[in-house]
Backbone bond lengths (Angstrom), bond angles and torsions (degrees), N, CA, C in turn:
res aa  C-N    CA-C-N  psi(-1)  N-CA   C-N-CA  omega(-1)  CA-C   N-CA-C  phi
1 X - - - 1.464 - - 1.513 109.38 -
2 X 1.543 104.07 139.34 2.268 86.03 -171.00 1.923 71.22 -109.62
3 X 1.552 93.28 153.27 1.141 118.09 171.88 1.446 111.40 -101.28
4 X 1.697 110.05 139.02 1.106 110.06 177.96 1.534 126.49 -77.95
5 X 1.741 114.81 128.17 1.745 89.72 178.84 1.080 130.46 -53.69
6 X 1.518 109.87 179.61 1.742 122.57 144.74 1.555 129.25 -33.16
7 X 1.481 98.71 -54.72 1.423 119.87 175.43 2.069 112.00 -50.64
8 X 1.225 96.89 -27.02 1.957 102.31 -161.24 1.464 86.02 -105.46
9 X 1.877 132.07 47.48 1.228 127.01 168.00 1.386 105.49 -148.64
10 X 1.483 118.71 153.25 1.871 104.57 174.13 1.535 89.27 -90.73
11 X 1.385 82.51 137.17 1.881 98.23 176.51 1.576 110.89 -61.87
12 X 1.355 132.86 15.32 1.460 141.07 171.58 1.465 104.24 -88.15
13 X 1.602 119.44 -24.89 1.492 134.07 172.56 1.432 90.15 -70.98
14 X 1.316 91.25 -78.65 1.748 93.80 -158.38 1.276 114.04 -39.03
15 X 2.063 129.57 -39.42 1.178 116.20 -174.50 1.861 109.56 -72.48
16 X 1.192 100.67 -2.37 1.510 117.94 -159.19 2.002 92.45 -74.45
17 X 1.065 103.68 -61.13 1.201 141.68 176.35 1.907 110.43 -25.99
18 X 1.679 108.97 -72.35 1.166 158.02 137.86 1.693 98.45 -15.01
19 X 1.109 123.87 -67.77 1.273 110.65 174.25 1.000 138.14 -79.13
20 X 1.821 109.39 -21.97 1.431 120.45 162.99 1.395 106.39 -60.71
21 X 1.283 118.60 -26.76 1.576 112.31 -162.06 2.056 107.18 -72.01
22 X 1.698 98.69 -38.32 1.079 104.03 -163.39 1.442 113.44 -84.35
23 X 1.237 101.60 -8.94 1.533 110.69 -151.49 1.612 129.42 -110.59
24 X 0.976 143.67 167.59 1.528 129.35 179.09 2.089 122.22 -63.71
25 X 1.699 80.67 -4.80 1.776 97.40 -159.26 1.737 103.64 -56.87
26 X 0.871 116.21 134.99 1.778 138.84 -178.22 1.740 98.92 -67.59
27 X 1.261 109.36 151.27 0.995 111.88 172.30 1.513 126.99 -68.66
28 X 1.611 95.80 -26.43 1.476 118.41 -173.81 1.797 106.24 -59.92
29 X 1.499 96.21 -34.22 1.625 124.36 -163.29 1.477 104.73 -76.56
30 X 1.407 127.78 -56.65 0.998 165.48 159.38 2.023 93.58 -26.81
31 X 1.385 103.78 -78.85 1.822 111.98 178.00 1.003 122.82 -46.09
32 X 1.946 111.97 -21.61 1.488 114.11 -156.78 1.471 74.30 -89.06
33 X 1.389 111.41 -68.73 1.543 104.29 -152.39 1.638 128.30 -65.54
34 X 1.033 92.77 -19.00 1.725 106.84 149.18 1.275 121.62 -27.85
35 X 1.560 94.45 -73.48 1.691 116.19 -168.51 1.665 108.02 -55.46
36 X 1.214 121.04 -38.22 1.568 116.80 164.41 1.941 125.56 -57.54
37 X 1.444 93.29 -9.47 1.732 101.36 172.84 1.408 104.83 -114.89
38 X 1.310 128.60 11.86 0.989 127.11 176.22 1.656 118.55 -82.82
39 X 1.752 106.99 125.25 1.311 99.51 -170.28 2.124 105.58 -94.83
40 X 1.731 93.31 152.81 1.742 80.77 -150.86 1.003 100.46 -55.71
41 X 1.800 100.12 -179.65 1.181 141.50 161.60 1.788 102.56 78.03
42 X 1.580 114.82 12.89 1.199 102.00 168.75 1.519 111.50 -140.51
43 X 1.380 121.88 110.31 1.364 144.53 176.61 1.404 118.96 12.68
44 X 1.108 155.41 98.10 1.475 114.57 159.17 1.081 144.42 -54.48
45 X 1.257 124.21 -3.00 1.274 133.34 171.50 1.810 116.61 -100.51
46 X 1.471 99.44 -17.71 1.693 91.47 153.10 1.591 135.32 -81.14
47 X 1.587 101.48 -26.66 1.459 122.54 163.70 1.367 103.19 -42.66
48 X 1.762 105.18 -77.77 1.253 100.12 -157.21 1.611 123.20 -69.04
49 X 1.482 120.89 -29.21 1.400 132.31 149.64 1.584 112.67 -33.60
50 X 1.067 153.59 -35.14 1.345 168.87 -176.11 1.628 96.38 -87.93
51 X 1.347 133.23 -25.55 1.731 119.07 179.19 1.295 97.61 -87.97
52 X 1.789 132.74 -21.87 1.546 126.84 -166.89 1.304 106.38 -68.71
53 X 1.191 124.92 161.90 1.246 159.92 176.65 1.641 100.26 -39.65
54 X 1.454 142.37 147.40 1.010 146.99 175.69 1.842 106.06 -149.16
55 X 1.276 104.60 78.14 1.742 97.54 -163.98 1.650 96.96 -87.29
56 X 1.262 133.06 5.45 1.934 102.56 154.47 1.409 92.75 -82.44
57 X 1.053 130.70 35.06 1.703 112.44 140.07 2.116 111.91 -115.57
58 X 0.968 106.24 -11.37 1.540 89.65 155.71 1.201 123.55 -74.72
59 X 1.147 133.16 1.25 1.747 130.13 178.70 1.060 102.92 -64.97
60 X 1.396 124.56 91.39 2.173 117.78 169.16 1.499 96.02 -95.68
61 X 1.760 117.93 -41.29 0.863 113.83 -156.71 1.910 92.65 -124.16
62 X 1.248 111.49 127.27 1.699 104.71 177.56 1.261 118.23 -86.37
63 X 1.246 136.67 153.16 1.596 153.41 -167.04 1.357 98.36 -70.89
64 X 1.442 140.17 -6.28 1.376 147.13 -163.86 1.381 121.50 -130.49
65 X 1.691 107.13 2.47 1.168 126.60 -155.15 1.636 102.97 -78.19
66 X 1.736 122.59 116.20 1.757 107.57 -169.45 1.000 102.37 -47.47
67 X 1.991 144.53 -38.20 1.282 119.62 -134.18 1.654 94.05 -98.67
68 X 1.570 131.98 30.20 1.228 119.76 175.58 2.107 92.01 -142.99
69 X 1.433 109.18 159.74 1.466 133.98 136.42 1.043 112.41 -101.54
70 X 1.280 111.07 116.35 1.621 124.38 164.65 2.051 102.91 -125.83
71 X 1.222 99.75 152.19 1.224 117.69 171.66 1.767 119.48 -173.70
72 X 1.141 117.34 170.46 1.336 100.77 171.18 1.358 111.22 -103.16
73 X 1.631 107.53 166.14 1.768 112.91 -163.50 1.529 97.21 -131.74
74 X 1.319 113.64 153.23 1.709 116.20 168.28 1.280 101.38 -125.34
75 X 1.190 108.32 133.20 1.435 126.20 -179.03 1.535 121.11 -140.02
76 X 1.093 108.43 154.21 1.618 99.68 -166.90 1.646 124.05 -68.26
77 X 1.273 106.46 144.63 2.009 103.31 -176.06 0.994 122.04 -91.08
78 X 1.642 152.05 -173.78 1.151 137.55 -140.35 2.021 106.90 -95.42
79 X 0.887 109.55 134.25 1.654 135.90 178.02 1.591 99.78 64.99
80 X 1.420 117.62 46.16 1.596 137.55 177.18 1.420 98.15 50.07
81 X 1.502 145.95 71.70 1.278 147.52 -121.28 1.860 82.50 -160.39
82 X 1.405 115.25 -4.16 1.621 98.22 174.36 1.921 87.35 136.74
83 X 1.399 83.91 173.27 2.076 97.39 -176.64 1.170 103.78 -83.73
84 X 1.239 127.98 162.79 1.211 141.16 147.66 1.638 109.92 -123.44
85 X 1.556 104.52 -179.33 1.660 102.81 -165.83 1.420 87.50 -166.81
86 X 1.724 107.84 149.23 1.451 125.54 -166.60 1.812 104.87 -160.57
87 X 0.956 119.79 -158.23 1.467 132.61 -175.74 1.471 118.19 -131.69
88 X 1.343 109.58 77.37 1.636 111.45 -175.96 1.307 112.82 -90.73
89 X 1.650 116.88 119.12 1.737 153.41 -172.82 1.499 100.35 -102.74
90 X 1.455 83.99 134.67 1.677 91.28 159.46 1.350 105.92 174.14
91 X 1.416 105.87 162.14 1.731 108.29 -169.75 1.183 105.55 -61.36
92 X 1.801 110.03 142.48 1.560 125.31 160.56 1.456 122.31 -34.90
93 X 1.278 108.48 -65.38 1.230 121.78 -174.41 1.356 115.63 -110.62
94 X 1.492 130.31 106.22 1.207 112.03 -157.15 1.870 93.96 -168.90
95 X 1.529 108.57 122.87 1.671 111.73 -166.29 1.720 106.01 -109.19
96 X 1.237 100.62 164.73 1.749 97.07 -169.83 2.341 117.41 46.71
97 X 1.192 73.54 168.02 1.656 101.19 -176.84 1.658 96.08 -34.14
98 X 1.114 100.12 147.55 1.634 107.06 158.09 1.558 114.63 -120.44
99 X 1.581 89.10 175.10 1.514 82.31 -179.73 1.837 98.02 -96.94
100 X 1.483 115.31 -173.67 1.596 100.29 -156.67 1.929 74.28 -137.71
101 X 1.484 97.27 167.79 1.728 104.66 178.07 1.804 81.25 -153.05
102 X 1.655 109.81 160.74 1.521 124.08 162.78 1.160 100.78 -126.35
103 X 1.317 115.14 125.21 1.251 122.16 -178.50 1.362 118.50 -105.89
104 X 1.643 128.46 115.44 1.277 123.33 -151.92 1.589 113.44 -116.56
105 X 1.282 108.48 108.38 1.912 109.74 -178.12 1.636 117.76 -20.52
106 X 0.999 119.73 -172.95 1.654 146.25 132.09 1.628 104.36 -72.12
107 X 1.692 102.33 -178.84 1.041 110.67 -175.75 1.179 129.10 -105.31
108 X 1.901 109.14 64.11 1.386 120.65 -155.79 1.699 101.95 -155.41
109 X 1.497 102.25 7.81 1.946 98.62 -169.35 1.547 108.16 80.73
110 X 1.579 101.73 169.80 1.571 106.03 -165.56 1.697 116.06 -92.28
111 X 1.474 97.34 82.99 1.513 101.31 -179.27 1.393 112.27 -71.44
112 X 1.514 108.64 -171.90 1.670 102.25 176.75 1.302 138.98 -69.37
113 X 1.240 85.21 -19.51 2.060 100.61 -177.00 1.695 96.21 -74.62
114 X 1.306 129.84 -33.85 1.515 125.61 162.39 1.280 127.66 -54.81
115 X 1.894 117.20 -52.43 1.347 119.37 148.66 0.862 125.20 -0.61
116 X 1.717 98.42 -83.19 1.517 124.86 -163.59 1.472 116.01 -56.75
117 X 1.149 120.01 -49.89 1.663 140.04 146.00 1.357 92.66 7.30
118 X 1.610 99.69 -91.98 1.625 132.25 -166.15 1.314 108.41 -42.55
119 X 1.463 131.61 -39.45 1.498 147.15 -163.39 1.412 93.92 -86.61
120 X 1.151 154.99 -21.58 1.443 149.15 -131.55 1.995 91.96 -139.90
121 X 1.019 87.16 -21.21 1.391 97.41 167.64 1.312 124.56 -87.11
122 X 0.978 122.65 -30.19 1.381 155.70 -176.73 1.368 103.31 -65.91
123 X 1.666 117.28 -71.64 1.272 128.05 164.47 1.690 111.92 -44.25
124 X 0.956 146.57 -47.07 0.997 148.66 -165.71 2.052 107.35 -78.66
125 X 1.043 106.04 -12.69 1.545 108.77 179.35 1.347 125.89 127.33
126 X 1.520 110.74 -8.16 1.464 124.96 -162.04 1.365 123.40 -103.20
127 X 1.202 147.88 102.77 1.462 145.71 157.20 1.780 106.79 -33.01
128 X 1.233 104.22 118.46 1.541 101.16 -165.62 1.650 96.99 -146.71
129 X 1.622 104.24 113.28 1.074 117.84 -179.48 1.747 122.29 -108.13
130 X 1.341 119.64 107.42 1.635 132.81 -155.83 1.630 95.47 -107.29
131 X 1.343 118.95 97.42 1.432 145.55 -170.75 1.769 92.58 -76.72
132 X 1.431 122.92 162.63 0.918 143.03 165.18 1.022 132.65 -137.17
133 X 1.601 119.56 90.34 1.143 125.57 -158.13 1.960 128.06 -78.91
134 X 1.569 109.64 18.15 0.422 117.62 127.42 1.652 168.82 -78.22
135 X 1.022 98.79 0.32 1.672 127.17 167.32 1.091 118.52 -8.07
136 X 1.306 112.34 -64.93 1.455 145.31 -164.54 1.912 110.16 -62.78
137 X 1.587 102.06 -20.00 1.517 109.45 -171.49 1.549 102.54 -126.80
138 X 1.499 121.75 3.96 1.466 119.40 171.11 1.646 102.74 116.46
139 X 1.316 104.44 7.32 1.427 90.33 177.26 1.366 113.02 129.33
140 X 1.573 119.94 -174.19 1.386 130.31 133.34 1.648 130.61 -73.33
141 X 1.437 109.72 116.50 1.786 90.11 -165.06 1.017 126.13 -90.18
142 X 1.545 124.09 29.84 1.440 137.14 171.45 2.031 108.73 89.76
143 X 1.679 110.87 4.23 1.501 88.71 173.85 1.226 91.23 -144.35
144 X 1.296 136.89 139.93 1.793 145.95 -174.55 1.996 82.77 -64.23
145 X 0.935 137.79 -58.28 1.355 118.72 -171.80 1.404 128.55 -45.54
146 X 1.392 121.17 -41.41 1.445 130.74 149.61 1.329 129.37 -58.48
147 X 1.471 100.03 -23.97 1.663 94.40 -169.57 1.712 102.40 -100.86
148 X 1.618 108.98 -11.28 1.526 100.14 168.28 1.856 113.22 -77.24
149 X 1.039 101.49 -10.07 1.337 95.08 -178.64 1.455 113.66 -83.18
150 X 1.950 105.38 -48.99 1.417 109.08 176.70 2.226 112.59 -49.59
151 X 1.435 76.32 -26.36 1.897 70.53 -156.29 2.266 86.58 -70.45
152 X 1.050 111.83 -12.58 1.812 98.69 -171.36 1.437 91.49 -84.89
153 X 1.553 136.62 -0.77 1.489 117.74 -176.57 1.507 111.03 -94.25
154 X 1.703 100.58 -6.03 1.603 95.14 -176.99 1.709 108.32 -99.73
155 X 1.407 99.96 162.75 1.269 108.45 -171.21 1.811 107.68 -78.54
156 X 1.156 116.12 132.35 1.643 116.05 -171.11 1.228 118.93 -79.73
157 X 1.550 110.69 -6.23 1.528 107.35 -165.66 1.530 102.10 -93.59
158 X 2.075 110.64 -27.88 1.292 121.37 150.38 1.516 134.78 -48.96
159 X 1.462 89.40 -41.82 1.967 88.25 173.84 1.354 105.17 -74.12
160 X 0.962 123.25 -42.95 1.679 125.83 178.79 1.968 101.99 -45.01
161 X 1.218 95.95 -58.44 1.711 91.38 -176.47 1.840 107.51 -55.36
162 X 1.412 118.22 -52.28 1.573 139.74 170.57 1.876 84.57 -17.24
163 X 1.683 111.37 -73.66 1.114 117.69 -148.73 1.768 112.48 -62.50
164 X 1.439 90.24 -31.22 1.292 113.26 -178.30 2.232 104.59 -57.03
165 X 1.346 99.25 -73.95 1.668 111.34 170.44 1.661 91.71 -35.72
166 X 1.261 129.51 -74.39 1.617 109.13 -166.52 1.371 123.00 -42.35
167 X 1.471 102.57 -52.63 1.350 104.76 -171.55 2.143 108.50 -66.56
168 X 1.268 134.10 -13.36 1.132 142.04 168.03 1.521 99.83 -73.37
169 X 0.981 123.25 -53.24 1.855 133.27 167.08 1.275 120.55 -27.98
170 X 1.665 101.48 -52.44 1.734 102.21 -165.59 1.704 95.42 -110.55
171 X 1.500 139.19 21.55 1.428 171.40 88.64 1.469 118.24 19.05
172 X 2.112 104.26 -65.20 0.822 119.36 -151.92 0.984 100.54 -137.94
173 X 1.665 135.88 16.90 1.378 142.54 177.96 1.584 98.70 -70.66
174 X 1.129 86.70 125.97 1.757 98.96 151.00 1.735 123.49 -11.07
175 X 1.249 114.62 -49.70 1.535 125.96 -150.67 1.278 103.74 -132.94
176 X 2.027 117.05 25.09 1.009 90.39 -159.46 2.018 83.02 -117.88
177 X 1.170 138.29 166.76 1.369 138.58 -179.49 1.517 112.02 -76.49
178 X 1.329 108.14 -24.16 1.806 117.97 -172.08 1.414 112.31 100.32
179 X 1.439 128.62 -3.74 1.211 135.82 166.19 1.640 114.56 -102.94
180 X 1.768 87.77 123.00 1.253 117.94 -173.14 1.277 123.42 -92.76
181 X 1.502 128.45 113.81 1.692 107.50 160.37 1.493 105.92 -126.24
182 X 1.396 98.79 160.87 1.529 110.11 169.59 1.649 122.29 -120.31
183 X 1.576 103.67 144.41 1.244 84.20 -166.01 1.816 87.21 -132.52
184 X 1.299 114.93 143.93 1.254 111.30 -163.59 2.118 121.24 -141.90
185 X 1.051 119.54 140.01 1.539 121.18 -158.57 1.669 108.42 -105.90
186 X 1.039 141.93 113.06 1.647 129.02 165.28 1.511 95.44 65.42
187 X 0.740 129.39 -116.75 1.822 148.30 -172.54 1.199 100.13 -76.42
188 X 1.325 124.63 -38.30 2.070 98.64 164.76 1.332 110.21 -97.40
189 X 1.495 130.47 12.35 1.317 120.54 153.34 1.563 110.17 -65.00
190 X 1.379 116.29 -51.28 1.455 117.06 173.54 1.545 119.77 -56.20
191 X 1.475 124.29 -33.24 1.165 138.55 175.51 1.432 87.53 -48.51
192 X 1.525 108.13 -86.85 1.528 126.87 -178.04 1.657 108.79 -19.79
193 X 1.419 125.83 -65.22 1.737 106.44 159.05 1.528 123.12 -62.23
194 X 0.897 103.34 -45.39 1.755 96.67 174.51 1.670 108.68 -35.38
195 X 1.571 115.24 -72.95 1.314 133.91 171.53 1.899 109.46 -29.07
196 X 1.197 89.62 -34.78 1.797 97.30 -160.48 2.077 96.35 -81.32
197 X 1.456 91.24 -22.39 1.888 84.81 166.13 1.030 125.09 -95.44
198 X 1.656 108.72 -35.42 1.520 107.09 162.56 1.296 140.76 -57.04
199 X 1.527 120.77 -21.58 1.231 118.35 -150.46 1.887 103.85 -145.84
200 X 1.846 89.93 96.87 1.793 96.34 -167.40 1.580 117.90 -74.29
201 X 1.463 113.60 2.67 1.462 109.16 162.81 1.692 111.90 -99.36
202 X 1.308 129.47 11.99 1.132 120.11 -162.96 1.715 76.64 -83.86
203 X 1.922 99.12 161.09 1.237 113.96 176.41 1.476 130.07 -116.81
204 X 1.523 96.10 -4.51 1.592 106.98 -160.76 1.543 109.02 -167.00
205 X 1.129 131.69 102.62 1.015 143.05 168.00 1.367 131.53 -108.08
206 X 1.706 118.89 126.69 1.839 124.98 -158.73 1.710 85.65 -117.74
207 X 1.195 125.93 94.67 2.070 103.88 157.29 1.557 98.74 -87.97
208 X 0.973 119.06 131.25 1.619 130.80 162.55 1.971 95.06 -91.42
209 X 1.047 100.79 110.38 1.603 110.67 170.62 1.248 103.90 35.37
210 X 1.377 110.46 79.18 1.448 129.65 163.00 1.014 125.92 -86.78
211 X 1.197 143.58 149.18 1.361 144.96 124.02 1.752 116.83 -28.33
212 X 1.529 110.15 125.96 1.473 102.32 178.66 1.311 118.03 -111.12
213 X 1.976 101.65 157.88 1.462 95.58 -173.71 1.729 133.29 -73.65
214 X 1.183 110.87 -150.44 1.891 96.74 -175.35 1.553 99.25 -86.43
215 X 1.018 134.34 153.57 1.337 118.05 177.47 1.512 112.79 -86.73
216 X 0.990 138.10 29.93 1.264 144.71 162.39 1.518 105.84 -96.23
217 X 1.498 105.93 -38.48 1.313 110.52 -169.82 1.988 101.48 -61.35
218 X 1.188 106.28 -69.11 1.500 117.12 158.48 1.810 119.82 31.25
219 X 1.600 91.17 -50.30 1.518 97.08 -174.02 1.383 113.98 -73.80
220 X 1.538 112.78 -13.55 1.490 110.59 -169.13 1.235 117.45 -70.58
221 X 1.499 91.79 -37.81 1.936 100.61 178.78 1.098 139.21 -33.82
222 X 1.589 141.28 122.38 0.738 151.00 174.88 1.509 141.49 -83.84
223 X 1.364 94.00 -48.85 1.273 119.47 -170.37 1.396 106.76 -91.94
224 X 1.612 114.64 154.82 1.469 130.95 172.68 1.499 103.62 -57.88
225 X 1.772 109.63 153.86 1.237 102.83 -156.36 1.653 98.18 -145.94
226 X 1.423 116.38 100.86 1.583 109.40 -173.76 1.863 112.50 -116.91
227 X 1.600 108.53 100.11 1.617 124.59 -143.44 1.729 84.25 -100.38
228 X 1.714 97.27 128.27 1.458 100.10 175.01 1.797 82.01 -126.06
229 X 1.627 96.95 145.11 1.128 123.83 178.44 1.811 107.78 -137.56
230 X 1.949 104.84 162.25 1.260 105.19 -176.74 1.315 101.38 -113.20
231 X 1.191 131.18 132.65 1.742 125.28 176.93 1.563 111.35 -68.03
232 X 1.501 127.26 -6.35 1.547 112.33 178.59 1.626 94.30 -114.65
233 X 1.129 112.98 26.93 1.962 117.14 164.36 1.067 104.50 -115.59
234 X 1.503 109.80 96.11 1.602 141.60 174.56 2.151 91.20 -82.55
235 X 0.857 118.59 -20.59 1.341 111.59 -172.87 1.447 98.08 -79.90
236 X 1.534 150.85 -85.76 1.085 146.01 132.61 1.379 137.05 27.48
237 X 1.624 91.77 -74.78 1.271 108.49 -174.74 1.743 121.71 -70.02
238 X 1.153 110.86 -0.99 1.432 128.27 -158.67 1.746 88.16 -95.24
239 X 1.086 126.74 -7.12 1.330 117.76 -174.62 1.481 100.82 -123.71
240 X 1.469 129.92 -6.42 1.593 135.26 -177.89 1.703 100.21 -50.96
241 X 1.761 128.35 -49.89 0.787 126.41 -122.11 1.614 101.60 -95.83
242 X 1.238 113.92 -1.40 1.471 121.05 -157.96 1.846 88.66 -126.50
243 X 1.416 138.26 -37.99 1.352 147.26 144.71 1.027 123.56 -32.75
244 X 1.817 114.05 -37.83 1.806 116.13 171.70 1.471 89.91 -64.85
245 X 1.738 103.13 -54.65 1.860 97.93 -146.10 2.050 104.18 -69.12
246 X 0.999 110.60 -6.03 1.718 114.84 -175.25 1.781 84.20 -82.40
247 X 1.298 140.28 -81.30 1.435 137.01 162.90 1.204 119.93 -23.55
248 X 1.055 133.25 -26.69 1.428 118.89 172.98 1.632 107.24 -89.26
249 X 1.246 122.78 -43.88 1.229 140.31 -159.96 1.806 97.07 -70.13
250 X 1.378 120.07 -28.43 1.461 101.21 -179.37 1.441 84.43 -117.27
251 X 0.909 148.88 63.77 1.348 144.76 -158.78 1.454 125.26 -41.21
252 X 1.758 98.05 95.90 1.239 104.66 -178.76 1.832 116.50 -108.39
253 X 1.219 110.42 165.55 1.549 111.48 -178.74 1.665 114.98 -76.73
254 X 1.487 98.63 122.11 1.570 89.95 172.80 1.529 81.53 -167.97
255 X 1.499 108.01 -179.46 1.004 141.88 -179.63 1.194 130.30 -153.86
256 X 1.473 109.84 122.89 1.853 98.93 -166.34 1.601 120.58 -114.82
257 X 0.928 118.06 -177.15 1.940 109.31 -175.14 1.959 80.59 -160.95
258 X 1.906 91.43 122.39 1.481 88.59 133.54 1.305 111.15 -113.95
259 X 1.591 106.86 172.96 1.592 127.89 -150.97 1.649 115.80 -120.26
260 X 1.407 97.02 57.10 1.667 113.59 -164.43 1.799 109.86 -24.17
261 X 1.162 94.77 143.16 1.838 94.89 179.97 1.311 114.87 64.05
262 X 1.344 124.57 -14.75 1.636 116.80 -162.39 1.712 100.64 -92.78
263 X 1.285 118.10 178.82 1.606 121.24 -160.31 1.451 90.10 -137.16
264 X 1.654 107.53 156.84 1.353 109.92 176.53 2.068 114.31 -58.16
265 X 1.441 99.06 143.37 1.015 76.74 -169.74 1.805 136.30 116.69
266 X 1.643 96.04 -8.90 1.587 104.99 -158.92 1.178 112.10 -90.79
267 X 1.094 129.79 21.16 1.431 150.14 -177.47 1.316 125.07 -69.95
268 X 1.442 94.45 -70.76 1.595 138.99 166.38 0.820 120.78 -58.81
269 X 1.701 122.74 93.84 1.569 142.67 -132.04 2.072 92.48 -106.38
270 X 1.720 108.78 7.12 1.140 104.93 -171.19 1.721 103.72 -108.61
271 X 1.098 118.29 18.22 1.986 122.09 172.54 1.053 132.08 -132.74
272 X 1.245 149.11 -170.60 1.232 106.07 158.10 2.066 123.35 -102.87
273 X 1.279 92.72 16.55 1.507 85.50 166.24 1.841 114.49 -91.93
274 X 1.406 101.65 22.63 1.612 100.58 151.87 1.801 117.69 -74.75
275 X 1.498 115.79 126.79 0.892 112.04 156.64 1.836 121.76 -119.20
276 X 1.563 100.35 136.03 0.952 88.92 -163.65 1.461 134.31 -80.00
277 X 1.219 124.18 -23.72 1.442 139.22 166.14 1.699 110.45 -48.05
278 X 1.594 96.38 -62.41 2.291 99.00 -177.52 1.854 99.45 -71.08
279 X 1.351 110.21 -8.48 1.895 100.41 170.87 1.424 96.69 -75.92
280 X 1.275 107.31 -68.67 1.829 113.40 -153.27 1.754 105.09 -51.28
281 X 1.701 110.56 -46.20 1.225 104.19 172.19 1.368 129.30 -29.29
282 X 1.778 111.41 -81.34 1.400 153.66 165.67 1.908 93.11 -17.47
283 X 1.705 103.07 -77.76 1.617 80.07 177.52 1.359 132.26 -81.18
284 X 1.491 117.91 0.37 1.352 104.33 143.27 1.761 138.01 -39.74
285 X 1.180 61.82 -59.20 2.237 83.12 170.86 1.385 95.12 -62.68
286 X 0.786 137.60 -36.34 1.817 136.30 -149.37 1.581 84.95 -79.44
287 X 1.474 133.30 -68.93 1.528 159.28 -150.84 1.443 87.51 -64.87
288 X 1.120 133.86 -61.06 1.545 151.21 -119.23 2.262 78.55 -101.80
289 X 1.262 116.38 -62.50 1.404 136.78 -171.76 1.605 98.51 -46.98
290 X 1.289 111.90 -69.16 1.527 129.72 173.75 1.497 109.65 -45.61
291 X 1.227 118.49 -44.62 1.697 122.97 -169.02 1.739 101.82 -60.92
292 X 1.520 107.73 -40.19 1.684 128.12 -173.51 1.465 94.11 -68.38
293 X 1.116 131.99 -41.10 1.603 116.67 -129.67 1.878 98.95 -124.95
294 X 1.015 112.37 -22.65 1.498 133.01 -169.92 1.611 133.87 -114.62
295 X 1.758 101.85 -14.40 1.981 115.37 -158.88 1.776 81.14 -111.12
């Protein structure tokens, strides 16, 4: 199936889109208001069916692939409060310590395009553990529409700790070197700064269109800091500008990229606000950042 781009939509969809994603809005809600940007003679409900998720296109890297072990792991959740469970990757063949990454969803639980994340990481040298912060409600339930709802019933200050227990997990693993990075999507891009104040051994931190922290908070940071942003995410981006000046002002290490033309979201090789040129870049930089900060 070829997916249609970003480019073959009026960006009034796409921001349309964008808010359904983040937001309490119904799907029903979502179709109606669609259908008023709909140019004729084409459905609104095929339009908007065509922005959902299509994950046999996140397969870069397969679950069967020799040059990785992947499986899922349960490990304990924050103040030993019950299990949690995620998708722990890492090279087949692979001697001495590794370096370790947490790989943190969107705000929908650990679908496949997160997996896959974790697996691609894997290949590249990294023990990479992709938590699911849904746990606590049975899981991820196989459709980002259910799982955005499950993920608004949990308490955030709990998932925040959740994220916290993983990243202590893959810390103190057996196989792991003691160098930490996080790499984080929509809501685990923000995790990913959140994480980057909480946590003074972390070493390396990626938010892909995060949410940013308070700028007071700012000073806590520790860790290296490589900030990918989208230039048509006015939602996001509305908080970049006061996040540079908190980073500069205690002067911490990071490096930022905006992602001209690209939309929140461009990562995610499963919609069509994947683009593919500001993706492939971004985790170049991402691979290249990690190799510095983590090997």
């Amino acid at each position: 199936m070829n997916r249609k781009k970003a480019t073959d939509y009026d960006q009034k969809l796409l921001d349309l889109y964008d808010e359904y994603v983040h937001s309490s809005m119904s799907r029903r809600g979502f179709l109606d208001r669609a259908a008023a940007l709909t140019v004729s003679g084409i459905a609104a409900t095929t339009l908007a069916e065509s922005l959902l998720p299509d994950y046999a296109l996140a397969v870069q890297v397969s679950p069967d692939d020799s040059r990785i072990l992947a499986q899922y792991q349960q490990y304990e959740s924050a103040n030993g409060s019950g299990t949690m469970r995620g998708l722990l990757a890492r090279p087949a063949n692979s001697s001495g310590k590794l370096p370790v990454v947490l790989v943190v969803h969107e705000n929908r639980g650990l679908n496949p395009y997160i997996e896959d994340v974790a697996r691609r990481l894997a290949v590249s040298g990294y023990m990479a553990l992709a938590p699911d912060a849904l746990t606590p409600l049975g899981g991820y339930p196989g459709t980002d529409d259910e799982g955005k709802l499950m993920q608004k019933k949990l308490d955030r200050n709990h998932i925040t700790e959740d994220f916290v227990a993983a990243a202590e997990f893959l810390k103190n693993h057996p196989d792991s070197n003691g160098k930490v990075g996080v790499v984080g999507f929509c809501f685990g891009g923000g995790m990913a700064n959140t994480l980057a104040v909480r946590l003074p051994y972390l070493k390396a931190a990626v938010p892909f269109y995060g949410r940013q922290p308070k700028s007071e908070e700012v000073a806590n940071i520790k860790a290296s800091l490589l900030i990918h942003n989208a230039e048509l995410d006015k939602r996001i981006n509305a908080g970049w500008p006061a996040y540079e000046e908190a980073l500069k002002k205690y002067g911490k290490d990071y490096q930022a990229y905006m992602y001209a033309g690209a939309n929140h979201g461009f990562h995610n090789d499963t919609t069509p606000r994947y683009d593919q040129q500001a993706a492939e870049l971004a985790w170049q930089r991402t691979l290249a950042f990690f190799e510095s900060r983590l090997k």
